[in-house]
N, C-alpha and C positions, 0 to 999 in steps of 0.2 A: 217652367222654371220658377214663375211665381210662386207657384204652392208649395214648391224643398224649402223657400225660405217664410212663409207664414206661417204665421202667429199662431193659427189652430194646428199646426203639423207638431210644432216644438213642444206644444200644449200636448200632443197626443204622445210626445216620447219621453217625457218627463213624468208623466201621470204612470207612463207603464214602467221605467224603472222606480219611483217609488214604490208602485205595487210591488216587483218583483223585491225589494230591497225589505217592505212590509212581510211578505212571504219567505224569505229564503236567510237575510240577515238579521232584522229587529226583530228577533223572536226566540223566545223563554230558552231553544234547543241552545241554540247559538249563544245568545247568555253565557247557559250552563258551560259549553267546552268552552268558549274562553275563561273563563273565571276557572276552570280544570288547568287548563295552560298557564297562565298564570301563576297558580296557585303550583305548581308542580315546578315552574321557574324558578318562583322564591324556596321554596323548600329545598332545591338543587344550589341555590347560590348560597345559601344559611348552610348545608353540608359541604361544602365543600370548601368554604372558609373556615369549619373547625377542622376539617381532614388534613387542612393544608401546614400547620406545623409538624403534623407527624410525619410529612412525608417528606419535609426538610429535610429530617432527620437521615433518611436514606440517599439523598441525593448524593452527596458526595464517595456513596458506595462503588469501589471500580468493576463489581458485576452488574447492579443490580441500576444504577445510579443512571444513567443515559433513559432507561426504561420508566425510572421515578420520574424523569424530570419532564419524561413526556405523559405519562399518568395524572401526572399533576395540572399540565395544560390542558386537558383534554376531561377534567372533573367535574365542571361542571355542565357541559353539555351529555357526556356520559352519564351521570343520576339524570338530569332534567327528561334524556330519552328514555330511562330505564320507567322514569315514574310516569310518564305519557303511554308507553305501552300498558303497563297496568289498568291506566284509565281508559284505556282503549279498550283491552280485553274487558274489562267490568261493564262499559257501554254495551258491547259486542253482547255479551252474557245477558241483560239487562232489557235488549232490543232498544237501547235509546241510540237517538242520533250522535254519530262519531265524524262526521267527515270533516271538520275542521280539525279536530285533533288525530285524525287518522292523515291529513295532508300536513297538516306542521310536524308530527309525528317522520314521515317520509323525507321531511326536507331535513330535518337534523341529525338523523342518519346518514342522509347523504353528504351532509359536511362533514360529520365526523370522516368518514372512509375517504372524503377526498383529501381531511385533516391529514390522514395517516397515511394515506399514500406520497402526498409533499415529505412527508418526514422521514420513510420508510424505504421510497425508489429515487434512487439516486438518480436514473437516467431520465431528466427532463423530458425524452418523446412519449416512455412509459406513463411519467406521470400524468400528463395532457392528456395521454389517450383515457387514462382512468377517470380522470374527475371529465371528464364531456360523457364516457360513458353513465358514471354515476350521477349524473345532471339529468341524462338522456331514460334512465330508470325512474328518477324520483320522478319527471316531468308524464311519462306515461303511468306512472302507479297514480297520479293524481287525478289526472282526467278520466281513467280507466283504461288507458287500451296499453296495458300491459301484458292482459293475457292475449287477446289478438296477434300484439305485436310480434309474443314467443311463438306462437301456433305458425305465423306467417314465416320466421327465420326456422321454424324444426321444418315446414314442407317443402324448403328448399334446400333438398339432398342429393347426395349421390350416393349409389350402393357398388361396393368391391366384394363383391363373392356374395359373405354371409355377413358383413359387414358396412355398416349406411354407417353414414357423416352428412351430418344435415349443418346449413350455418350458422344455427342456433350453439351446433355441440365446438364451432369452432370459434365460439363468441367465448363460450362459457368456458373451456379448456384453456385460452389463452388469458384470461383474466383468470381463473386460477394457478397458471402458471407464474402470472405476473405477482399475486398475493403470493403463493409460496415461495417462489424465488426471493422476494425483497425479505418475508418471512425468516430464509433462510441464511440471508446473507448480515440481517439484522442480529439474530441468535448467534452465528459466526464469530460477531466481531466483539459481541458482549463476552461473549465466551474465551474470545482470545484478548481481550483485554486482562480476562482472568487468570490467563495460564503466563500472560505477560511478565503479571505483577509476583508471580511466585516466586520465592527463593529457592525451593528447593531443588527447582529442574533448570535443567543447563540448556542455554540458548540454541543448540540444535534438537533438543530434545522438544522445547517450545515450537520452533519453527516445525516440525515435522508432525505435533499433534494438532496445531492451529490449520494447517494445508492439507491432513488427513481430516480433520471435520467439516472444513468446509468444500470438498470432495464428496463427503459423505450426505450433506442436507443438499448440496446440488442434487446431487444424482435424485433423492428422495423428490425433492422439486419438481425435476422434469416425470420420472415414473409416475406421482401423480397425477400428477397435470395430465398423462397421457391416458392413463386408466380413468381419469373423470368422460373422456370421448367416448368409453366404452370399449377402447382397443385392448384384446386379447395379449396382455403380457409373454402370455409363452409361447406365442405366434411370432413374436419380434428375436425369441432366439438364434433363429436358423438365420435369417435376413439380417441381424447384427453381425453374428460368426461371420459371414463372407462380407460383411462388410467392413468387418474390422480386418480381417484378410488383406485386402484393398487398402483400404488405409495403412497396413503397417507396412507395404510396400512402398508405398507414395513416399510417407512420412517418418522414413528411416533415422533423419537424422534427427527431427523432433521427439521419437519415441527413445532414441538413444539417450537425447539429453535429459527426458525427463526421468529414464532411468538412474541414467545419473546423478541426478538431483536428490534420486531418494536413494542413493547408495551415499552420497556424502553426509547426507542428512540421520542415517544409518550407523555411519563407523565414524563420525563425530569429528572428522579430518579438520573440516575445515565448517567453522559456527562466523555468525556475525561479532565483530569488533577485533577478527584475527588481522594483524600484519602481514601479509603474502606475497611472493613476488614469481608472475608467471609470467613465459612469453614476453620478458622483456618490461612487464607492468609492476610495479611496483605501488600499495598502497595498503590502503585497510578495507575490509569485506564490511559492507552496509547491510546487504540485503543478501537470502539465497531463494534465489528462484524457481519456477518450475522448469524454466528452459536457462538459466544462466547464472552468473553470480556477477552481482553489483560492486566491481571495488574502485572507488574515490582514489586518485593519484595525491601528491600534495598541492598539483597546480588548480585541484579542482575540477579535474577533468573525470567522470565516473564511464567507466570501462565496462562494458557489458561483454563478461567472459561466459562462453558457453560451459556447462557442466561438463560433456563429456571430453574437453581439454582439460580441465585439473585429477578427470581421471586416469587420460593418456599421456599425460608428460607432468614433466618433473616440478613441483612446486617447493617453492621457501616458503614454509609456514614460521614466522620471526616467534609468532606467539603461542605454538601449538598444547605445549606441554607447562610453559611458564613463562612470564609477560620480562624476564631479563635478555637480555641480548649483549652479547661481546664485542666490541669494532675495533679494529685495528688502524693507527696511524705509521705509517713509515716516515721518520724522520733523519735526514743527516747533519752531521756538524763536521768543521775539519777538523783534518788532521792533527793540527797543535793543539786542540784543544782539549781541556781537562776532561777524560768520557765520564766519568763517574761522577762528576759535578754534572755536567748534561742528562745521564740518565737521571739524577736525582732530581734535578729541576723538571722533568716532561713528568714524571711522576707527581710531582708536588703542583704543575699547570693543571694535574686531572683531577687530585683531589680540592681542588680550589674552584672548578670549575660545579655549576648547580647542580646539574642532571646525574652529574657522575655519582655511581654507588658507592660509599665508605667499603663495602663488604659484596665482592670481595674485592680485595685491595689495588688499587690501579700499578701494576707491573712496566717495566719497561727493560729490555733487551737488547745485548749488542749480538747486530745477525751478522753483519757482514763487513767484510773491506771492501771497498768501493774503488773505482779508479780514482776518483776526485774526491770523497768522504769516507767518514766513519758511518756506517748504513745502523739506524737504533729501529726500534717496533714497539712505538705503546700501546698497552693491551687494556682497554678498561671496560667496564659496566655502567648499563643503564638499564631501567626499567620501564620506559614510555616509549616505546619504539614506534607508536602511533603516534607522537607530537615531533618526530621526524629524526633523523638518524644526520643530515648530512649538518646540520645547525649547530649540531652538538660539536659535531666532528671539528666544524669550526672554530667555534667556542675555545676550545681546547688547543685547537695552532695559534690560535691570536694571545690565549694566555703564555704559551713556549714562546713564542715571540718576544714576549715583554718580559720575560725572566731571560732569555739568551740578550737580549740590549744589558739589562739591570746587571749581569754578570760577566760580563764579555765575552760571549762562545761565543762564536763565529761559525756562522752558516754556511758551506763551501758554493762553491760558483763554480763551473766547469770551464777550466783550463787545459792547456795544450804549450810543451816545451818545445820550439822552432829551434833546432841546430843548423848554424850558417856554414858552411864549409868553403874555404876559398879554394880557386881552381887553380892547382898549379902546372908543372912542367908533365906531357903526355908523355905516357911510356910507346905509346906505339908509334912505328916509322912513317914518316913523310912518303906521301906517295913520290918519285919520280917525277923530274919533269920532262917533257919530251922533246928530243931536237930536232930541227926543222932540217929535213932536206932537199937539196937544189937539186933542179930536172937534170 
């Protein structure tokens, strides 16, 4: 126990890492790649401070702009690895010493990707899994046992027929799966930002090329991903066929809806910001889905209507063809009162009233005789039948209101005429009374 702590033992472990420290780090190799590092630092942070106003310039682009703005965080580490390979490969070429800048070289690689996988995979377990993996690479490309490592996950396989899967190929397939999906869904959304912003295509027309291409970089995603494992593409034919067999059995009423989806998406019935009223719902269309369509009531309530109901029953599209809408008020006034002073005032409450349209001209009609009133029908226009229909409607009784006080029409109230009849002398006879007789 004495000698772990004496004086000549401490003596003897200090002497041998300065040796190693005189052999391995204070020396002319080592120097050189740091001042390489360095030196390839500054030259990356000098470029990409002059790079950086021109690429201002793009950021606010609605394609290209999400992609600048991450180019631009990602600049200077991007040249600084760009210029450490170089210096790498020139050592390489050269026969001189590289391992420190072949290890810093590996480590900033591996931030970048785990940089972009944060930015790139939405689903927080995906990105976890990425960056420990890319931690878990640069950590054995350093030490060396990288190649090892691969050699040790490819021997651990299994073979189906003609066909091996070792768990190297299902490291490597599922992170490529993982990069081309985020890939795909990245490219997706830059791209429908751009079919968003366009005028000249109508918003079922947007909705249906935005949902058919990210459809189309999915499917490319997984086909990849699968083909990297080394699996026979036109092998998964036949085993697809009956299993989509399967599935459309199961999934009748999902494949209906999504049919549906892309039949409304198709003949252009019903797009996002239409007014509709189905099944009793009433509101405006937010979203259209693959399985449904999104419509917001006015209490705030959003209704998730399946697509293959607005292709089987009967819809009110308020906005289909043109954003005006007609509403009808039924109003009565009595009897003594002047009708044509009446209709001219429900007339003159709608054109006085905001919402209502000048053109065409708010009408009012006498429909009927009533038992207790004169039965009138205001007919008027508006154009915003998404900021609500029944407020307006309102609007417009409160103004009749105050024009029938200010003129003196008189609103009927339902009454009933009580005739009292008094009861007089019966026409029919008296019954008999009967007389008593003695035994």
């Amino acid at each position: 126990m004495e000698s772990l702590f004496s004086a000549e033992r401490w003596l003897a472990v200090w002497n041998t890492a300065v040796d190693w420290l005189l052999a391995n780090v204070l020396v002319i190799d080592t120097g050189t790649q740091l001042a390489l590092v360095a030196f390839a630092w500054v030259v990356a942070a000098l470029s990409a401070r002059r790079a950086q106003p021109l690429l201002d310039r793009f950021k606010a682009h609605p394609l290209t702009g999400r992609g600048v703005q991450l180019l631009a965080s990602l600049l200077l580490p991007l040249v600084w690895l760009i210029l450490l390979w170089l210096g790498l490969a020139a050592a390489i070429a050269m026969g001189q010493a590289n391992g420190l800048v072949s290890t810093v070289t590996t480590l900033v690689a591996a931030w970048i990707a785990i940089y972009l996988a944060s930015q790139l995979v939405t689903n927080p377990i995906w990105a976890k899994l990425f960056a420990w993996v890319a931690w878990s690479i640069a950590a054995l490309s350093i030490v060396g046992l990288l190649d090892p490592a691969v050699a040790l996950l490819d021997s651990a396989a299994i073979g189906v027929g003609q066909l091996r899967i070792s768990a190297y190929d299902v490291v490597k397939s599922t992170l490529a799966f993982a990069v081309l999906l985020s890939l795909a869904v990245y490219s997706a959304g830059l791209i429908e930002s751009r079919i968003r912003t366009s005028s000249g295509l109508s918003p079922t027309v947007q909705v249906l090329f935005t949902k058919s291409l990210k459809i189309v970089l999915v499917s490319l995603a997984i086909l990849i991903a699968i083909s990297s494992v080394g699996i026979d593409l036109t092998a998964l034919a036949v085993v697809g066929g009956a299993i989509g067999l399967g599935i459309g059995f199961g999934f009748q009423k999902t494949i209906s809806n999504l049919i549906s989806g892309l039949i409304l998406l198709i003949d252009k019935s019903i797009k996002p910001g239409d007014i509709i009223s189905v099944s009793g719902t009433y509101g405006w269309v937010t979203t259209l889905g693959g399985r449904y369509v999104s419509v917001v009531t006015r209490d705030g309530v959003e209704h998730l209507i399946p697509n293959e109901t607005l292709i089987s029953e009967p819809v009110e599209n308020w906005t289909h063809t043109h954003s005006r809408t007609r509403l009808k008020l039924d109003v009565g006034v009595h009897r003594d009162s002047d009708l044509r002073r009446a209709i001219g005032l429900c007339e003159e409450a709608a054109r006085e009233t905001e919402r209502v349209l000048a053109d065409p001209d708010p009408k009012c009609l006498f429909i009927e005789f009533g038992d207790s009133a004169l039965k009138l029908q205001l007919r008027f226009w508006i154009a915003d039948a998404q900021n609500g229909v029944q407020n307006v409607k309102s609007a417009v009784l409160l103004r009749i209101w105050e024009k029938f006080k200010e003129h003196a029409v008189e609103v009927p109230y339902p009454q009933r005429d009580l005739h009292v009849r008094s009861p007089g002398p019966s026409s029919l006879p008296l019954p008999e009374r009967a007389t008593p007789r003695l035994a």
